[in-house]
C-alpha positions as CSV (number, residue, x, y, z in Angstrom):
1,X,0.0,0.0,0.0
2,X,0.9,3.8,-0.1
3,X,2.5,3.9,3.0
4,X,1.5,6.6,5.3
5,X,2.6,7.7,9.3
6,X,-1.0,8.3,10.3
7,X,1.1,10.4,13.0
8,X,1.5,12.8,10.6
9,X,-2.1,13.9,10.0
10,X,-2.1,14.6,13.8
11,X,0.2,17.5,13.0
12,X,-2.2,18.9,10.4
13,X,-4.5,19.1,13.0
14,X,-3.0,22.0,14.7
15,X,-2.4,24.1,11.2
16,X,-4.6,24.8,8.2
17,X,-4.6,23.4,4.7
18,X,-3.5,26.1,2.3
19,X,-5.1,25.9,-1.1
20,X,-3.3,26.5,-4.4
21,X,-6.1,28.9,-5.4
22,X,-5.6,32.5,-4.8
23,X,-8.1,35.6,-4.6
24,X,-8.0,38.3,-6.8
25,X,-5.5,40.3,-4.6
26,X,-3.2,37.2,-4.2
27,X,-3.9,36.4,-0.6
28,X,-3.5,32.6,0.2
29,X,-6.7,31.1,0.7
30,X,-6.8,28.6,3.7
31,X,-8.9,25.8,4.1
32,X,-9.3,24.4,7.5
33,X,-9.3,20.8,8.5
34,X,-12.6,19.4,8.7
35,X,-14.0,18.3,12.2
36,X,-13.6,14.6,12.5
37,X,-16.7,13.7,14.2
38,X,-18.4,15.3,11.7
39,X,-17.1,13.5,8.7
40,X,-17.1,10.4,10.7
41,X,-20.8,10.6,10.4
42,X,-20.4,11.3,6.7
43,X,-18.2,8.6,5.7
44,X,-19.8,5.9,8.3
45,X,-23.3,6.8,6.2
46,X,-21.5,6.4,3.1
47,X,-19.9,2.8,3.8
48,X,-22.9,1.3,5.4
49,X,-24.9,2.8,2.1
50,X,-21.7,0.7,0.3
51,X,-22.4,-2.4,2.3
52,X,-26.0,-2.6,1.1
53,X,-26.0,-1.8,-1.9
54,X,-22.6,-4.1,-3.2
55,X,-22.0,-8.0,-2.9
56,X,-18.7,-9.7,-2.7
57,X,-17.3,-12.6,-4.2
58,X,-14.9,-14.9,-2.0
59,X,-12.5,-17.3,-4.1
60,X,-12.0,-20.5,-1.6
61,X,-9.3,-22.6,-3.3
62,X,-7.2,-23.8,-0.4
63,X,-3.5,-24.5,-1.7
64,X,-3.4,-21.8,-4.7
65,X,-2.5,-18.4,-4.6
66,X,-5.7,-17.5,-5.6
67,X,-7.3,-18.7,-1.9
68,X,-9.2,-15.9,-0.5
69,X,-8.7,-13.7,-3.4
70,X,-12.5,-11.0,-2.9
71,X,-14.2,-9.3,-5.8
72,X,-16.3,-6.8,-4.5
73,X,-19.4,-5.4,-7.0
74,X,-22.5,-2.8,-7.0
75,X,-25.6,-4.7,-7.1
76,X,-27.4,-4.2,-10.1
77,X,-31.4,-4.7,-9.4
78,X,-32.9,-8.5,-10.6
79,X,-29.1,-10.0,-10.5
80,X,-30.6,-11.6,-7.5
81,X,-26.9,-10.8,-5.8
82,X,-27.4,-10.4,-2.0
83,X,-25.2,-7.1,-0.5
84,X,-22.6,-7.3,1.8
85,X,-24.5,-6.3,4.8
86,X,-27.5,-8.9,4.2
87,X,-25.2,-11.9,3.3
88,X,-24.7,-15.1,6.1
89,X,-21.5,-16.3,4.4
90,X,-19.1,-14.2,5.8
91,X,-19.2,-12.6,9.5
92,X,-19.6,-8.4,9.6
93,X,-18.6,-7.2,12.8
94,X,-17.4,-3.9,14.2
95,X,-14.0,-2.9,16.4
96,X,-14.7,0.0,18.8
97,X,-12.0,2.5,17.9
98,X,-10.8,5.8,20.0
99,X,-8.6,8.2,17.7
100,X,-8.8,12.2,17.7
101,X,-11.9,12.5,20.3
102,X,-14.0,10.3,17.9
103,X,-15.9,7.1,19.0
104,X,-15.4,5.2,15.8
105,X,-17.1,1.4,14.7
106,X,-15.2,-0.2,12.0
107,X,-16.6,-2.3,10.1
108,X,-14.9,-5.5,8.7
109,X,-15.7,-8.6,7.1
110,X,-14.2,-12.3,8.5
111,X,-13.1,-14.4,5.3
112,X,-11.4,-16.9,7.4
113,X,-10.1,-16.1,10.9
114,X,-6.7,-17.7,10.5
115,X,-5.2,-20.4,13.1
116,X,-2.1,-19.1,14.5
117,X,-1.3,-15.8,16.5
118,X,-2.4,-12.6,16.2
119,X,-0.2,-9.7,16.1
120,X,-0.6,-6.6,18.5
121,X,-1.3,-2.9,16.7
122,X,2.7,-2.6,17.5
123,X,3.8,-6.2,15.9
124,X,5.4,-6.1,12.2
125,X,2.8,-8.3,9.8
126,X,3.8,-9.9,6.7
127,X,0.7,-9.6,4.2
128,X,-1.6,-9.3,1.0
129,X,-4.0,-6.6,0.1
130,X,-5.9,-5.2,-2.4
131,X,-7.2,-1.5,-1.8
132,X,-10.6,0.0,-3.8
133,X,-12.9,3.1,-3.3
134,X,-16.5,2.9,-2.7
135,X,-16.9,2.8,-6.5
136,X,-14.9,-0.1,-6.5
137,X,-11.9,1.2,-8.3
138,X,-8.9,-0.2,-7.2
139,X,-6.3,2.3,-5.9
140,X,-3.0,-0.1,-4.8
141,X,-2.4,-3.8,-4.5
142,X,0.3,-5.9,-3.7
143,X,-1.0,-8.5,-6.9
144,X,-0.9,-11.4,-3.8
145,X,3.0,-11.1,-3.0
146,X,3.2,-11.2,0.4
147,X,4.6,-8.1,2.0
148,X,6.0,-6.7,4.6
149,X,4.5,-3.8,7.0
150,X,5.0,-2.3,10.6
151,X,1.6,-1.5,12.7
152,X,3.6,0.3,14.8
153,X,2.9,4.2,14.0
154,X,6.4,5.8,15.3
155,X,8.2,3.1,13.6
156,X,10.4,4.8,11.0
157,X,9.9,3.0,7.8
158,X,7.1,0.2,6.5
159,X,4.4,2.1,8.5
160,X,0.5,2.1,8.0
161,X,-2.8,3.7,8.2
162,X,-4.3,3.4,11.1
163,X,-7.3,1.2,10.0
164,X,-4.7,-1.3,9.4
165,X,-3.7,-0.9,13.0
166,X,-6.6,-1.9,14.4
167,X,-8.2,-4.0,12.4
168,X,-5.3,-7.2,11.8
169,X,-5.3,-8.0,15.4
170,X,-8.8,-9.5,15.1
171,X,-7.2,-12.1,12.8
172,X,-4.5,-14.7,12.7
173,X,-1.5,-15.5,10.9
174,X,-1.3,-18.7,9.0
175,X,1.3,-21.5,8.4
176,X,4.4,-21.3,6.1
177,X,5.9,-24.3,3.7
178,X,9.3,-23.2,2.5
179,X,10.0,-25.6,-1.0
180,X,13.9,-26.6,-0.2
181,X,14.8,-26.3,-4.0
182,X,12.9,-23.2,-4.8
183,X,12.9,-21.2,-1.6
184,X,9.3,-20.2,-2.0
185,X,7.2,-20.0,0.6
186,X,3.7,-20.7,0.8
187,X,1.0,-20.1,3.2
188,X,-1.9,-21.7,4.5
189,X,-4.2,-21.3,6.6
190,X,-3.8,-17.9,6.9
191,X,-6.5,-14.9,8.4
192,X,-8.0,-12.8,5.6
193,X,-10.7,-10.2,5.8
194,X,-11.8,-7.1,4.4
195,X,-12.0,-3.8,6.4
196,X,-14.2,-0.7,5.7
197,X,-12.5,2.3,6.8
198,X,-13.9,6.1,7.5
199,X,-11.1,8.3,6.1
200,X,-10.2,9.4,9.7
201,X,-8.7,6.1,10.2
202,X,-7.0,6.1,6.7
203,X,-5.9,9.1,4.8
204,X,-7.7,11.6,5.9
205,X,-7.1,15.3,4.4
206,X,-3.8,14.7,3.2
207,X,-5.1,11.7,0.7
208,X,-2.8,9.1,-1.2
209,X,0.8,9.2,-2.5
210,X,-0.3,10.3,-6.1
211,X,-3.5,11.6,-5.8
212,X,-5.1,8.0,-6.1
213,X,-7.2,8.2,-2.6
214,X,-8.8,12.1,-2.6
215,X,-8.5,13.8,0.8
216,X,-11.5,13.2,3.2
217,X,-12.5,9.7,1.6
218,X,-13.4,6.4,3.1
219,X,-11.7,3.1,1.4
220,X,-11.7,-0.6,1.4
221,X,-8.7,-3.1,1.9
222,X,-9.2,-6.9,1.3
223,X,-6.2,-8.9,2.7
224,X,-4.4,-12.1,3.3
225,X,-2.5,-12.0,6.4
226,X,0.3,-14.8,6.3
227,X,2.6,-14.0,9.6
228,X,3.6,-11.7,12.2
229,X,7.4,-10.5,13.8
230,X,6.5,-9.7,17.3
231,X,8.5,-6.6,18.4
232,X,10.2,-4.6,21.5
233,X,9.3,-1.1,20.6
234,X,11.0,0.8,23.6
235,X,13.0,3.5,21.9
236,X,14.6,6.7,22.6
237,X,15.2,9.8,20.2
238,X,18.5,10.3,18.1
239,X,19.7,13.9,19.2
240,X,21.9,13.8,16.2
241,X,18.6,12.9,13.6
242,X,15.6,13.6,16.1
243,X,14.5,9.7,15.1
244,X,13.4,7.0,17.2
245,X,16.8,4.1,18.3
246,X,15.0,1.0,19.2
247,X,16.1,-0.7,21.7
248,X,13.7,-2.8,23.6
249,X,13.8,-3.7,27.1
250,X,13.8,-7.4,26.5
251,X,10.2,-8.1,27.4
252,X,8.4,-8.2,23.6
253,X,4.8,-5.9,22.9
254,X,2.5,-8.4,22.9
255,X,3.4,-9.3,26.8
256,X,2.7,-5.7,27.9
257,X,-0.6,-5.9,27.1
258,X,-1.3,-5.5,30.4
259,X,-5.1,-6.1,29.9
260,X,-5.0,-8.8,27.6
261,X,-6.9,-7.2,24.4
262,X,-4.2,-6.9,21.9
263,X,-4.0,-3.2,21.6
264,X,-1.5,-0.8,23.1
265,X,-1.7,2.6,22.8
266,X,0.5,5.8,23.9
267,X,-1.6,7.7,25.4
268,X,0.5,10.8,26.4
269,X,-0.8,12.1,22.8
270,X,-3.6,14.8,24.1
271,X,-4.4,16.1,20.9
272,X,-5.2,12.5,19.5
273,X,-6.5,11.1,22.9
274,X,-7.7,13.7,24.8
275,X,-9.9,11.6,27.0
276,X,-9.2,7.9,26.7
277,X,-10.7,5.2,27.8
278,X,-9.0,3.8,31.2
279,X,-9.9,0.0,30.4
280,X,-7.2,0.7,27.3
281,X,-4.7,1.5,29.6
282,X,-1.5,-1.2,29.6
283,X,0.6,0.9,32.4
284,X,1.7,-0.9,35.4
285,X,3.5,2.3,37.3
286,X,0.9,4.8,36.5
287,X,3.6,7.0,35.1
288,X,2.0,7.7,32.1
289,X,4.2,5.6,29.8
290,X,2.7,2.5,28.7
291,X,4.7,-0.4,29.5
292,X,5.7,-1.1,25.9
293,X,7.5,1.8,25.8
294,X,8.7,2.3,29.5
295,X,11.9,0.8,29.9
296,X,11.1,0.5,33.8
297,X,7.7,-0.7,34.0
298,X,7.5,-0.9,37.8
299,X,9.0,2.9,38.1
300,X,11.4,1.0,40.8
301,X,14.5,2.8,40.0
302,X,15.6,-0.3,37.7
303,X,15.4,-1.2,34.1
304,X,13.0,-3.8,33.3
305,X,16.3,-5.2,31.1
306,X,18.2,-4.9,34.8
307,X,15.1,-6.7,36.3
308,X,15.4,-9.9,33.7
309,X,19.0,-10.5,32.8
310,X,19.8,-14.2,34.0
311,X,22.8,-13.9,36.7
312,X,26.4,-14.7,34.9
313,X,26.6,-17.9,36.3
314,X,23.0,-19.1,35.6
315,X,23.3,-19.1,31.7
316,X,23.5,-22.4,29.5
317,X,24.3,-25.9,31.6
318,X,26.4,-25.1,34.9
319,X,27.5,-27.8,37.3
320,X,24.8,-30.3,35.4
321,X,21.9,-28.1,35.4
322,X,20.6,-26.6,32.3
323,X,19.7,-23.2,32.9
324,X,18.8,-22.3,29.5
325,X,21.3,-20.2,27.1
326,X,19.2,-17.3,26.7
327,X,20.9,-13.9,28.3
328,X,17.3,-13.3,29.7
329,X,15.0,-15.0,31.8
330,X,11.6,-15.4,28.8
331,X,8.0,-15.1,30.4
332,X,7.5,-18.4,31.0
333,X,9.5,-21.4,31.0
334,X,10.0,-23.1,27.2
335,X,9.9,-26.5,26.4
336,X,12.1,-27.8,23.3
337,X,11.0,-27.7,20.0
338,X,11.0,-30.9,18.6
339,X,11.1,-29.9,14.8
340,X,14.5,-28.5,15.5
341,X,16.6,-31.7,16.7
342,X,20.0,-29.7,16.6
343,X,18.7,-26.7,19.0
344,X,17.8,-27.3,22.8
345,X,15.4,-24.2,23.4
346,X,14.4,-25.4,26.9
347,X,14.2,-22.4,29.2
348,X,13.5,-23.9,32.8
349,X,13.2,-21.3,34.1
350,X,10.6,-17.6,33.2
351,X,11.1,-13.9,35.1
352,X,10.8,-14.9,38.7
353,X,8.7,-13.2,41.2
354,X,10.1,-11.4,44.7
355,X,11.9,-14.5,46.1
356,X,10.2,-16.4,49.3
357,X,13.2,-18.4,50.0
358,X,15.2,-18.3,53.1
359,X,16.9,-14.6,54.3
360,X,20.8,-15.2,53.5
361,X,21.0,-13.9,57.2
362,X,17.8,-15.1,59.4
363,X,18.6,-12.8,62.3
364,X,18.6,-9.7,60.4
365,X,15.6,-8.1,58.3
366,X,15.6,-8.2,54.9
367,X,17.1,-5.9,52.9
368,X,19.2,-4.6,49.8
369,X,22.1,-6.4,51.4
370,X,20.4,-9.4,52.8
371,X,18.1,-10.9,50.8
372,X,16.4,-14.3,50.5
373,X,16.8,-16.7,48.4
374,X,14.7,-17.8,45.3
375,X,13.1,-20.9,45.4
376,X,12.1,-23.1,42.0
377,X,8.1,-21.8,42.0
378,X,9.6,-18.3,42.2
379,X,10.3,-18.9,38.6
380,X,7.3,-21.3,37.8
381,X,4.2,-20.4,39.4
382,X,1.2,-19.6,37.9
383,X,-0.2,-16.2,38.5
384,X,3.0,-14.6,39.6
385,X,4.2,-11.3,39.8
386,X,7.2,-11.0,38.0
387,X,10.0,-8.8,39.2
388,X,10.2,-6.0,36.9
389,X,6.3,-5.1,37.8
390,X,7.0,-5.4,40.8
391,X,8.4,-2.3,42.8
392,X,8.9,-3.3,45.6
393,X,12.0,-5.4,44.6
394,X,14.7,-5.2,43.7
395,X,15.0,-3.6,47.1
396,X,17.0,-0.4,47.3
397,X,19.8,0.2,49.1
398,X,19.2,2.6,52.1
C-alpha cells in the first residue's frame, strides 16, 4: 500500500490546509481541516450505504495463490446478488475505535479467521491486500505477493494507516511451507478479511501518494495475512537525527498488554487522545508511559532489562543443570522444539517473582544487602508477579 505515518495527520490538525487557489489580490486562501466527528458521520453513512447496496465474491481454493482472493461489486437490481450487509457467508462485525476524540465502529468482514497468532497494533505483519474506493476502483495492491508492514505508528519506515492498526489484530496469521529447491514459501491457513474504513482512520485530508485516494474519503482493503514478527518497541530519540533508536527492554509488545486485548496505545498524545478510555490502559507504574515503551515498568528505580538478565553464572548448563542459554530470563518457562533436533530451546526457568526463599542472614531483616533466596516456583508459578512489575524489589539500598 501507499505507505502513510497516520502520526503525521495529527500534526495537520494544529495548522490549516492552504489551497493552491488565490483571490483576486493574491492572498492565500486557507482551508481548515474538517472536524472529525463530523465526517465520521459522513463517511460511516457512506460505507454502510456501500455495504448494502454491493455484494462480494470470495475465491475458496485452499492450496493456490488465488485462496481468499474478494471481488467486491455494486448490485445491479434483478441480478438476485445479495449485499454485503445482508449476506450469512461471511461474518460483519465492528471494532470500537478511539482516535482524535472520535468514537469510531469499523466495520470488517471475516473471510477466514486464520489459526495461529495474532499480532498486537505494535507487531510487524507480513501480508496481501488489495485497496478499492466505494466505487470499486482499485487504488493499490500488492498483486498477492506477500509483503511486509510495521503496525507500529512511530516506527520509522514500513508504517500504515491506522485502520490497518486496528483492524489485523482481530485475525491470525497462518502456516508457512518453505519448497527446499525453490525457496518459496507458501501459506496456508492464513486470516483474511476485508476492512471498511472512515477516512479518519485512513488518509484523511492529506489523501494518497499520487492523488489516487482524494483527501477526506473512506476506502476498502481486502487482505491475506500470512505471519507476524513480534517486536520490542522501547526507543529513545536520536539527538543527532531527532528519530526513534530502538532498543527494547527485553520483554516483547505483545506481553505488555497488560489487559490482555491486543492493543496498546501511547496515550500521552492529548491532541489525538484527549480523553481515553482507562480500560485501554496497559501501564503498570501509572507514570503515564505505557509499559511497551517504559523501559522500567514498575518505576522501581531499575530497568525492566536490569530486572530480567539471567545472573552470569546461571546461563547455559552449569554444574549439570541446564539453565537455558538465553541472556534473559523469557516469560515463561520453554519446552524444546521438537522440529528442530539440533537446537535445545528449553528455558527452565521464566522472570521470577520477589523470592520467598530463606533470608541469606535469618537474624537480620531483609534488605538490599540481605536478601532471601529464590526458590524453584519463584520462577514457575502460575499467576505470579514478575519482578520487573513489581516495585517493591529489587529492594534499594538505604
Amino acid at each position: 500500500m501507499n505507505k502513510f505515518k497516520y502520526y503525521f495527520v495529527l500534526l495537520l490538525a494544529g495548522i490549516s490546509l492552504v489551497s493552491c487557489n488565490k483571490s483576486d489580490d493574491d492572498d492565500v486562501v486557507t482551508v481548515p481541516l474538517r472536524d472529525y466527528a463530523v465526517q465520521y458521520k459522513a463517511d460511516n453513512d457512506s460505507i454502510e450505504k456501500y455495504l448494502k447496496t454491493n455484494y462480494i465474491t470470495v475465491i475458496n481454493s485452499p492450496g493456490t495463490p488465488q485462496d481468499q482472493d474478494v471481488v467486491i461489486k455494486k448490485i445491479v437490481a434483478g441480478d438476485g446478488n445479495v449485499s454485503i450487509w445482508d449476506q450469512k457467508t461471511y461474518t460483519l462485525k465492528t471494532r470500537p475505535v478511539y482516535s482524535n476524540d472520535v468514537n469510531y465502529n469499523v466495520y470488517y468482514l471475516i473471510l477466514r479467521e486464520g489459526t495461529g497468532e495474532s499480532p498486537t497494533n505494535t507487531d510487524k505483519i507480513v501480508a496481501s491486500y488489495t485497496g478499492n474506493l466505494l466505487n470499486n476502483t482499485i487504488f493499490d495492491s500488492s498483486y498477492g505477493y506477500p509483503t511486509t508492514h510495521n503496525l507500529f505508528p512511530y516506527a520509522s519506515e514500513n508504517t500504515v494507516i491506522e485502520g490497518w492498526s486496528e483492524i489485523f489484530p482481530k485475525f491470525r496469521k497462518g502456516t508457512s511451507t518453505t519448497n527446499p529447491s525453490t525457496g518459496v514459501v507458501t501459506y496456508s491457513d492464513f486470516g483474511a478479511g476485508v476492512m471498511f474504513l472512515p477516512s479518519g482512520l485512513a488518509y484523511y485530508a492529506s489523501g494518497s501518494t499520487g492523488g489516487s485516494v482524494p483527501a477526506y474519503t473512506p476506502i476498502v482493503f481486502s487482505f491475506k495475512l500470512f505471519d507476524l514478527q513480534r517486536m520490542d518497541n522501547e526507543f529513545s530519540v536520536s539527538s543527532s537525527t531527532g528519530q526513534p533508536v530502538f532498543l527494547g527492554d527485553g520483554v516483547p509488545d505483545y506481553l505488555e498488554d497488560i489487559n490482555g486485548d491486543g492493543y496498546l496505545y501511547d496515550f500521552r498524545d492529548t491532541k489525538k487522545y484527549p480523553s481515553p478510555p482507562t480500560n485501554l490502559v496497559d501501564d503498570t507504574d501509572g507514570d503515564g508511559i505505557p509499559d511497551f515503551l517504559d523501559f522500567d515498568d514498575d518505576g522501581d528505580g531499575f530497568t525492566t532489562r536490569f530486572e530480567i538478565t539471567k545472573p552470569t553464572g546461571q546461563i547455559g548448563i552449569v554444574n549439570g543443570i541446564n539453565y537455558g542459554n538465553r541472556l534473559y530470563y523469557p516469560w515463561d518457562p520453554i519446552v524444546d522444539n521438537p522440529a528442530t533436533p539440533n537446537t535445545d530451546e528449553t528455558e527452565p526457568r521464566g522472570i521470577p517473582r520477589r523470592p520467598t526463599g530463606a533470608l541469606a542472614d535469618p537474624t537480620k531483616a531483609e534488605s538490599s544487602t540481605n536478601v532471601k533466596a529464590y526458590l524453584p516456583e519463584d520462577y514457575t508459578a502460575i499467576p505470579r508477579l514478575r519482578i520487573h512489575l513489581d516495585k517493591t524489589y529489587p529492594i534499594k539500598q538505604n
